[in-house]
Structure formats: structure tokens, C-alpha cells
C-alpha positions as CSV (number, residue, x, y, z in Angstrom):
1,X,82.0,180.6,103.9
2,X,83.9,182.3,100.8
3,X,85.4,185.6,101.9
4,X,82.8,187.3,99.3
5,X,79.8,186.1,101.1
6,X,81.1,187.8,104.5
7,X,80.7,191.0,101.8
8,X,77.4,190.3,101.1
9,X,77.8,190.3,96.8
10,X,78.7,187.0,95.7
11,X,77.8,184.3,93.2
12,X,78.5,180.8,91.9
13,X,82.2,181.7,92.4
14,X,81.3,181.0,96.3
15,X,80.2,177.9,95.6
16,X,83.7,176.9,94.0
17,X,84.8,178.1,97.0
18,X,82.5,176.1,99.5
19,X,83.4,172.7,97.3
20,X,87.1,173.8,97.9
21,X,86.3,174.0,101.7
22,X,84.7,170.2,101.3
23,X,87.7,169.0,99.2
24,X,90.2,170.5,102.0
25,X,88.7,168.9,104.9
26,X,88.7,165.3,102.5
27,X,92.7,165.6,101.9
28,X,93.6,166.4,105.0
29,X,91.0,165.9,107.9
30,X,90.8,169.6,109.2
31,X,89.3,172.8,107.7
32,X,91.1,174.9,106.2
33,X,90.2,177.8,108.3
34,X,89.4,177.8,111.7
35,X,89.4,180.0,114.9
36,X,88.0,179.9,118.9
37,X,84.6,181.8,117.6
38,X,82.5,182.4,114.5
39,X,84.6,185.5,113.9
40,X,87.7,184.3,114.3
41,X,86.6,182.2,111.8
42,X,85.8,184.7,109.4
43,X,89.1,186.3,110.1
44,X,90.5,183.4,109.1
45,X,89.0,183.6,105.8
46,X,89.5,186.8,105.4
47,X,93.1,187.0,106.0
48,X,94.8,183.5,107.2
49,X,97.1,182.0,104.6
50,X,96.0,178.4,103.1
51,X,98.3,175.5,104.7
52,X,99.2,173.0,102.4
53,X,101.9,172.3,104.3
54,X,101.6,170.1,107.6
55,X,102.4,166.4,107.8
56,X,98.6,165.9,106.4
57,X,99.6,167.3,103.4
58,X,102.8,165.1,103.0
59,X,100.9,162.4,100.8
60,X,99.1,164.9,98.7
61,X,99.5,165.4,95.2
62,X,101.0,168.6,93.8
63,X,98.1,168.4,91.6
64,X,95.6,168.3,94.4
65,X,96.9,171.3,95.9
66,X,97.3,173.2,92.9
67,X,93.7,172.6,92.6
68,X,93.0,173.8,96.3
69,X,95.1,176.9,95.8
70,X,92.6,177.7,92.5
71,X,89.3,176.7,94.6
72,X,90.3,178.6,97.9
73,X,91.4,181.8,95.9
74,X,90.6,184.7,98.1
75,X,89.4,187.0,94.7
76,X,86.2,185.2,92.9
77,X,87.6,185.7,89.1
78,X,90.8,184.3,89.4
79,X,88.7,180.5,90.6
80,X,87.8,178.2,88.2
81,X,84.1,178.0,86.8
82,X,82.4,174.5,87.9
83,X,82.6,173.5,84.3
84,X,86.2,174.1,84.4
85,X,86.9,172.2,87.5
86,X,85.8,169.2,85.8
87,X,88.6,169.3,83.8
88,X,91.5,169.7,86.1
89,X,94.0,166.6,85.6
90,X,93.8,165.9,89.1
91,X,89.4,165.7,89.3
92,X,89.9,163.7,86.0
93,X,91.7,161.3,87.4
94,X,90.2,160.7,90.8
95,X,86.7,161.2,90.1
96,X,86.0,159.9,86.4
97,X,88.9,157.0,86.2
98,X,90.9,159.4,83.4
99,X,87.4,159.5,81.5
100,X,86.9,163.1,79.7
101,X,83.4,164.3,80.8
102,X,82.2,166.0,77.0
103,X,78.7,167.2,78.9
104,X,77.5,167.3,82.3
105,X,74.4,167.9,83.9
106,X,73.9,169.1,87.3
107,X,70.8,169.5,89.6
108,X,69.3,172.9,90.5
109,X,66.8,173.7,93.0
110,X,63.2,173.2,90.6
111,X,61.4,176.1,92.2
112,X,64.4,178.3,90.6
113,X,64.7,176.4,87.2
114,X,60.5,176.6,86.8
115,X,60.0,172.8,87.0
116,X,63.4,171.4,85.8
117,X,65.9,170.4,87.7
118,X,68.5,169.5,85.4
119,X,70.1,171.9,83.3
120,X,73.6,171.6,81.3
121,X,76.6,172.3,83.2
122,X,77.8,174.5,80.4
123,X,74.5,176.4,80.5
């Protein structure tokens, strides 16, 4: 959960956030926040520094964990916007084979786009 939605004012900046959380656990098989409880928890993302240290982190790209540091900001405007995520050297490489992506399209929930669930990623 990204330290603005324990605030209760947030937007897509927490989803950067949550895919940061996902990419995290990929890279190195743990979370990269935890605690005994639910609070502890969100103590932990409140306050806990990011590791990107430990021996699961010994095979991983600087890259990669320039991009974690960027995704797992603690302050919403300095993360990337999903657009510019897919841009990042490192997602370039490891999810499109080095391809540039000139225009993506991702799915939204229909109910909120009024019938269409596509809509441009630049949009």
C-alpha cells in the first residue's frame, strides 16, 4: 500500500507504487516492507528504508534498482508516470526485447470508461 493511500489522498501515483511493490517481490522473493502486524506494516512504509542491499539483490542490475528506488519513492511526484515507466532502459529491455513501445494501450475498468475499456496510455 503506497504511503499516500495510508493518507487517504492519492492517485495513479499509488498504483506506480503498488507495481513497484510487485516488481520488488519478483527480484528478490520478499516484500519490500514487512512487519509482525498490519501496522507494523504500514510503519514500515511509512518510515523503513528500501533494501536493495541483501544477498538477493547481489545479481540485480543497477538498472533494476534504480528503477525500484523511482517506483518505491516515498513522495508521489518525484515517481514516474506509467507512460514513463515504459521507457526505463531496464523495462525496455526485459519486457519488450529492446523494442521501443511508440503507443500503448491499457485496460480500464468499462463501468468507469462508459463502455470502453481501452484507452491510450498517453491519454
Amino acid at each position: 500500500m503506497a504511503p499516500e493511500v495510508l493518507s487517504g489522498e492519492y492517485g495513479a501515483e499509488a498504483d506506480v507504487w503498488s507495481l513497484g511493490v510487485v516488481l520488488y517481490v519478483l527480484l528478490s522473493g520478499t516484500p519490500p516492507f514487512w512487519g509482525a502486524d498490519d501496522n507494523a506494516v504500514f510503519r514500515a512504509v511509512l518510515d523503513a528504508p528500501l533494501d536493495l542491499t541483501s544477498g538477493a539483490w547481489a545479481g540485480v542490475s543497477a538498472e533494476a534498482k534504480g528503477l525500484l528506488r523511482c517506483m518505491l519513492h516515498r513522495d508521489p511526484r518525484r515517481r514516474p508516470s506509467a507512460a514513463k515507466l515504459l521507457s526505463h532502459p531496464w523495462i525496455l529491455v526485459h519486457a519488450f526485447g529492446g523494442r521501443v513501445v511508440r503507443r500503448a494501450v491499457v485496460a480500464t475498468s468499462p463501468r468507469r470508461m462508459g463502455g470502453d475499456a481501452a484507452v491510450p496510455l498517453s491519454a
